[in-house]
N, C-alpha and C positions, 0 to 999 in steps of 0.2 A: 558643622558637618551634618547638616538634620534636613539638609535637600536630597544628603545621598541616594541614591535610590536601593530598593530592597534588596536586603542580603542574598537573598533567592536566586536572583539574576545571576550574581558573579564567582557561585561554588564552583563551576569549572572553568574559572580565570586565574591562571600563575603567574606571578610577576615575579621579575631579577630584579635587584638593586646593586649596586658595582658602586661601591664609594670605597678608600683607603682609610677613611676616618670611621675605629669601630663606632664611635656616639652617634654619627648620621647612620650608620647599618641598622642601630638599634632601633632608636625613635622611629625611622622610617618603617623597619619591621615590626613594631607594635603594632602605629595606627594602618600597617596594613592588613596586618595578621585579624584584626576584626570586621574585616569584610571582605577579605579573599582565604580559599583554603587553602591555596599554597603560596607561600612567601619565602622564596629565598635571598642570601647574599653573598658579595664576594668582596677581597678586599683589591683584588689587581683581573685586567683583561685575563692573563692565562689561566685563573683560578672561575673566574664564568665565562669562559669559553668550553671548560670541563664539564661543566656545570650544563651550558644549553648543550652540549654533544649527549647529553641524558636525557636531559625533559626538554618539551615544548613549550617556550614561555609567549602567551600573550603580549605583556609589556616589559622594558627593560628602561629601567632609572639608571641612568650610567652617568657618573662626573666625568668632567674632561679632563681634567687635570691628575691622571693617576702615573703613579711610580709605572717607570718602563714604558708601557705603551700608555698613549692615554686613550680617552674615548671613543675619540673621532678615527682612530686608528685600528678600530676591530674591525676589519673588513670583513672576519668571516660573516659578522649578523648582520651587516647591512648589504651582502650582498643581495642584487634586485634580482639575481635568478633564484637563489634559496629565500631570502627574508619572509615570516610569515607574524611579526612582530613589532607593532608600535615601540617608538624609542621617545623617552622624554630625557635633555643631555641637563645638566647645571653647570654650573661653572660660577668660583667666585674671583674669577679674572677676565671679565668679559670685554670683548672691544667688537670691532665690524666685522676683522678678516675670522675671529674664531665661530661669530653668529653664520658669516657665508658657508663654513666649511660645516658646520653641525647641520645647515640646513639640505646642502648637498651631500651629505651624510645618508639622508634620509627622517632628518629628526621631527617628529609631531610635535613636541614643542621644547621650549629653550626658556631654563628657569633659572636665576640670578642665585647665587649666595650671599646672605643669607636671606633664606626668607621664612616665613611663618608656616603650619603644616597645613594649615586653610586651603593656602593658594596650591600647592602641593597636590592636597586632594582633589580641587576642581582639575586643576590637568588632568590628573589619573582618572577619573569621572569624565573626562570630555574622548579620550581614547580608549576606554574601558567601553563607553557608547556607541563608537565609531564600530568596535570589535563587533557588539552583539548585532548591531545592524547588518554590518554581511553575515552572519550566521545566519541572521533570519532571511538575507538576501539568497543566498546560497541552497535554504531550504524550502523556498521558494521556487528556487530552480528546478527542483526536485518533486515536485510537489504540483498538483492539476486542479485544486481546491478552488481555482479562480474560473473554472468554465466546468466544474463538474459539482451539480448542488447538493449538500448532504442530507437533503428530505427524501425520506422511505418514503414510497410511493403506496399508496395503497390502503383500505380499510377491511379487509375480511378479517375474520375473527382473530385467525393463527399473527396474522401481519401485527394486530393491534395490540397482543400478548409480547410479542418482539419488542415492541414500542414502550413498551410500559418497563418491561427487564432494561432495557436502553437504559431510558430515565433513570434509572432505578438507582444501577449501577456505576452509572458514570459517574457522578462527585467525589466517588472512592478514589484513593490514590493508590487500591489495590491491584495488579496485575488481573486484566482481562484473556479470558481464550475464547474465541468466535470459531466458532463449528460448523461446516457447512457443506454443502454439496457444491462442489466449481460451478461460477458462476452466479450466486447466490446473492454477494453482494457482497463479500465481509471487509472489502476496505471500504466502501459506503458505510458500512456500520464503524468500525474504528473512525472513521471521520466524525461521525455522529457523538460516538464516545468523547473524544476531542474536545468537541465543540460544546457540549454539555456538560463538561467537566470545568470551563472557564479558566486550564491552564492557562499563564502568558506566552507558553514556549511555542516553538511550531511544533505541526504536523509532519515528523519523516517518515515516510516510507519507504521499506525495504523487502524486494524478494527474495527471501534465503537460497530461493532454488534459480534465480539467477545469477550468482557472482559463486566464481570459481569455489573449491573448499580451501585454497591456499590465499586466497585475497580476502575472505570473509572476515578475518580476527582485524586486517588493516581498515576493512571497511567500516568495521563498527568503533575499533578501539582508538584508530589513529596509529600515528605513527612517526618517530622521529628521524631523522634525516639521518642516511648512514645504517639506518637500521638493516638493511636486505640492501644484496645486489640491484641496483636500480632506484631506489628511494633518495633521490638527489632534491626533494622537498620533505617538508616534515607536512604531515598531513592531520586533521583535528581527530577525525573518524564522527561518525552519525551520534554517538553518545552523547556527544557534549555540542555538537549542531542541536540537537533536541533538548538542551537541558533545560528541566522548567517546563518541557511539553512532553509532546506524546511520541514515542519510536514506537512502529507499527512493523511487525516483524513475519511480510504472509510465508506463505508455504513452513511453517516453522518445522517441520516434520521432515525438508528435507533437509537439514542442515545437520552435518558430519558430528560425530558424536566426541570427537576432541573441541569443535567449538563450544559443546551443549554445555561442559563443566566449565570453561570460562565467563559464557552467558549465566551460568549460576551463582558463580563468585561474583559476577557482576550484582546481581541484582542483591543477592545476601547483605555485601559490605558498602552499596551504592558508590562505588566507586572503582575505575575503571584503570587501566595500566598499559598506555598505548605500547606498540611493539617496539620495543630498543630501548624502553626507557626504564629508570630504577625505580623511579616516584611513581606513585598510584594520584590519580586525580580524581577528586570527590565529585560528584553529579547528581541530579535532580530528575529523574525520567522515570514517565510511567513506560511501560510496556503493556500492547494491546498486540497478543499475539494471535494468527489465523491454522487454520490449518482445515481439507479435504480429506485429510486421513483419520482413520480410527487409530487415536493418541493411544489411548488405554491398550487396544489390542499390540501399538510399537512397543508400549511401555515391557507387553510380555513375553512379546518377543524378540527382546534384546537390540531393537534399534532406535529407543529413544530412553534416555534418562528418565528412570521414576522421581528420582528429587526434583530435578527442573522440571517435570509433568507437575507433583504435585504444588511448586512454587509458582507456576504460570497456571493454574486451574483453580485458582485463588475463589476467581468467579468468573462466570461463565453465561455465551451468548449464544442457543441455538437458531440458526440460521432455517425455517421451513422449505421446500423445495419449490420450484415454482407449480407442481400438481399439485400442491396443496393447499396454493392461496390460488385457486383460481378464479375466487370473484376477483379479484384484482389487476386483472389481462385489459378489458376495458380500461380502467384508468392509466392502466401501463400503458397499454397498445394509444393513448391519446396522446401523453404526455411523452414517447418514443419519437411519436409521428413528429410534433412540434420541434422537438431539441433538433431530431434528423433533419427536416426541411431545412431550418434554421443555417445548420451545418452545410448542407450543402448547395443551399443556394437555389430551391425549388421552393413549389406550392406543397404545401401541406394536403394531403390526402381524405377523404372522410371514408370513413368505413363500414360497411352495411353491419346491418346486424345478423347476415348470413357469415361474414366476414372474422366477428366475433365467436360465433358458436366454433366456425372451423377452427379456430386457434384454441376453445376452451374443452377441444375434445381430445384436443393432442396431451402427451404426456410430461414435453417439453425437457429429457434429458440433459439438453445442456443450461436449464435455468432460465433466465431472466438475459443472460449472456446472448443466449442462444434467438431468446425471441426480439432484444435489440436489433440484435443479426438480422436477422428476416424482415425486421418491417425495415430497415436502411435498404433492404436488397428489392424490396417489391417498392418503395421509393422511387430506385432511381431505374426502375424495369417499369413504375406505370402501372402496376399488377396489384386489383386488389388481394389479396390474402388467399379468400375462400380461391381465386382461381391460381394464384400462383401456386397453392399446395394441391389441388388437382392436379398441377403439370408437373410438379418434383414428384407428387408421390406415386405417377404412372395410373393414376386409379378413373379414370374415363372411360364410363359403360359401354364394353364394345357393341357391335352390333351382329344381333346373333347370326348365325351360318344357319341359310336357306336351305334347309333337310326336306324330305318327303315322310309323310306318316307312317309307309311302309319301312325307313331306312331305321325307327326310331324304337327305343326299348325303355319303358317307363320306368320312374324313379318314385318309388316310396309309394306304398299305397292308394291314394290321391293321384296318381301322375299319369291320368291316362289322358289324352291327347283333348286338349280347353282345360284343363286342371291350371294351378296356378305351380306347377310344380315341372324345370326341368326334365328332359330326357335323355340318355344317352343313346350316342349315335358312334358308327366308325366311319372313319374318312376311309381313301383311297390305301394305306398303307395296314390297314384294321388298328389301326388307332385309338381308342373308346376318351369320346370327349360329350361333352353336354351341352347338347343343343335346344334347337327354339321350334315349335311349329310356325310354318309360315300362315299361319291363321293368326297369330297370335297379333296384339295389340300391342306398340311399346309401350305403354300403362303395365301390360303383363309381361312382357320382360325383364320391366325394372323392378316390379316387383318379386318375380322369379330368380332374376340376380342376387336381391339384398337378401331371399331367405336363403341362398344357399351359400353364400356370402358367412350367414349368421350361424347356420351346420358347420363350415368348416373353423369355425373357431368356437364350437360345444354351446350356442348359445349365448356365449359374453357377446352383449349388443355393444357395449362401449369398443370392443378389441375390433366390431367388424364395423363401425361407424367411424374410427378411427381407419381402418383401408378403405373405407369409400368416402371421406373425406365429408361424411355428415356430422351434422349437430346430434347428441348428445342429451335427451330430455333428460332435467335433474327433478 
């Protein structure tokens, strides 16, 4: 048995054995008890039919030949609308019509008595394979890893600091918390974690703040058939689809405070207790948890677990916001433009470098999220940047109203008529608004504009460079 493949693999695989003969229950549960964590057995169908109505079995060793029903006669597990379970049959009375019926049974394979535990194990090893394969088929499904790359973009200083805690951290098999403003990135980083970690298992990912708070404990833990009204399949749950890899759990913050002490038994005793069943099944998962909220400030006031805060804050991954790495917009705003075209089936854009300043003066609220957004939208509008954020942000220098010297009353000491400064004026209704002499030059209206532009927000150039859609001198 020295091909087996590592133990690792198969801690969340349970196997039935069904023989009448206690010496085959035994032997068979030795050599299996050392490479699976759960191994049960039975001596007749209705004693493991009790048995699967409890736990979820991966594979089922069943004789044909058993007192009262025999093997081929369990219909409940082989039925094709419930069955979630490789079956391998024996039999040491074998001829043609019993191999037809074991194989329309459903049987993955068909073993003779007596035989040696060799041949034994490679079966159980060839559906033990079969199993992990959809798992990882299945998390797969799940999973966007194959059109979305896990390279952090970017080198400013704050980026490069990320990059290094990344590294840093990831070979741990300690629980990660990734902290971040929405939008930020932090399943890019748990992917990153992942992938630097050199687990064999996959990558799942999970929104807490997407699935119901009454489906959550099936989502993650699984579930036996029969469990709850409706549950007419037994289902694995994400724990043990991840096992051996990374469950990546965002929003963790919104998830109900009866799941948090489950997720903490979980992770305490690594071993997980699908809903309906008796048996806990043992697992192999890291958890790389996210969250947009101040944990510490749920922690205090009473809507999130301090144990499970301090068991998932093991180590920790601050996420900077996108104002803060703004040498990075350039590389972003290149590598955006490329995926985008790509995607949708146009010409890649080039960007002036007036184009850039306009994007490195904004604040960028919703993140990195936010500025993907906009260059897909000025994309497929044709628009480069600097002018499509002129026209969203309304800020196109009007053209001042043609006053007379006599209608006009200076502004600020400086402001008497050719000054670079504003006058106020009333329209027809005495209105008082601020006008332009029609001497003036549009050189001095623009200029006249941006300083009073710059008064009504106390002088912050960046807050009035930011409403007129200018760059930004760093």
């Amino acid at each position: 048995m020295s091909d087996f493949p590592s133990t690792s693999l198969w801690t969340a695989v349970s196997v039935l054995v069904v023989d009448d003969e206690p010496g085959m229950r035994a032997i068979l549960k030795k050599a299996l008890s050392k490479k699976f964590a759960q191994v049960d057995v039975a001596g007749s169908i209705e004693e493991a039919e009790t048995l699967r109505k409890r736990c979820h079995f991966d594979l089922l060793i069943v004789d044909i030949n058993l007192p009262g029903r025999s093997g081929i006669e369990w219909h409940e597990a082989f039925d094709p609308s419930t069955r979630r379970s490789d079956v391998i049959f024996m039999t040491g009375y074998a001829d043609l019509d019993t191999a037809i019926k074991a194989l329309r049974a459903g049987a993955s394979d068909f073993i003779l008595k007596p035989f040696n535990l060799e041949q034994m194990m490679q079966s159980v090893s060839r559906c033990i394979e079969r199993r992990l394969v959809e798992r990882q088929n299945f998390a797969l499904q799940r999973d966007v890893e194959r059109i979305h790359p896990v390279d952090i973009i970017g080198d400013a200083e704050t980026t490069q600091k990320m990059k290094n805690v990344i590294a840093q951290v990831a070979p741990s098999l300690a629980a990660v918390l990734v902290e971040g403003e929405s939008g930020t990135g932090k399943e890019l980083v748990a992917r990153a974690l992942h992938q630097l970690s050199k687990r064999t298992g996959p990558f799942v990912p999970l929104n807490c703040g997407a699935i119901a708070p009454d489906l959550l404990e099936s989502e993650l833990f699984g579930h036996v058939s029969g469990a709850f009204t409706g549950a007419k399949k037994g289902r694995e749950g994400l724990f043990r689809v991840a096992n051996n890899g990374t469950l990546f759990l965002d929003e963790i913050g919104e998830m109900p405070l009866s799941m948090q002490s489950s997720l903490l038994r979980a992770l305490e005793q690594k071993a997980i207790r699908p809903v309906g069943a008796e048996r806990e099944v043992q697992i192999d998962v890291r958890i790389v948890a996210a969250t947009n909220r101040n944990l510490k400030q749920e922690v205090e006031e009473g809507r999130f677990r301090r144990d499970l805060y301090y068991r998932l804050n093991v180590l920790t991954v601050e996420l900077p916001a996108l104002r803060d790495r703004l040498d990075d917009i350039p590389t972003l705003a290149h590598h955006f433009t490329q995926v985008l075209a790509k995607e949708l089936g146009m010409q890649a854009m080039n960007w002036t470098h007036e184009d850039i300043q306009a994007m490195q003066s904004y604040d960028w609220p919703g993140n990195i999220r936010e500025l993907r957004n906009m260059m897909e939208r000025c994309i497929l509008l044709g628009k480069p940047p600097a002018e499509y954020w002129r026209e969203l942000q309304g800020d196109a220098i009007p053209l001042p109203r043609m006053v007379q010297p006599n209608q006009m009353q200076a502004v600020g000491a400086d402001a008497e008529v050719g000054s670079n400064r504003p006058c106020r004026c009333h329209d027809e209704n005495d209105v008082e608004q601020f006008c332009y002499p029609t001497d003036w030059t549009l050189k001095d209206v623009e200029k006249a504009h941006i300083l009073q532009v710059v008064d009504s927000h106390s002088g912050n150039k960046s807050a009035a460079a930011r409403q007129l859609a200018l760059p930004v001198k760093r």
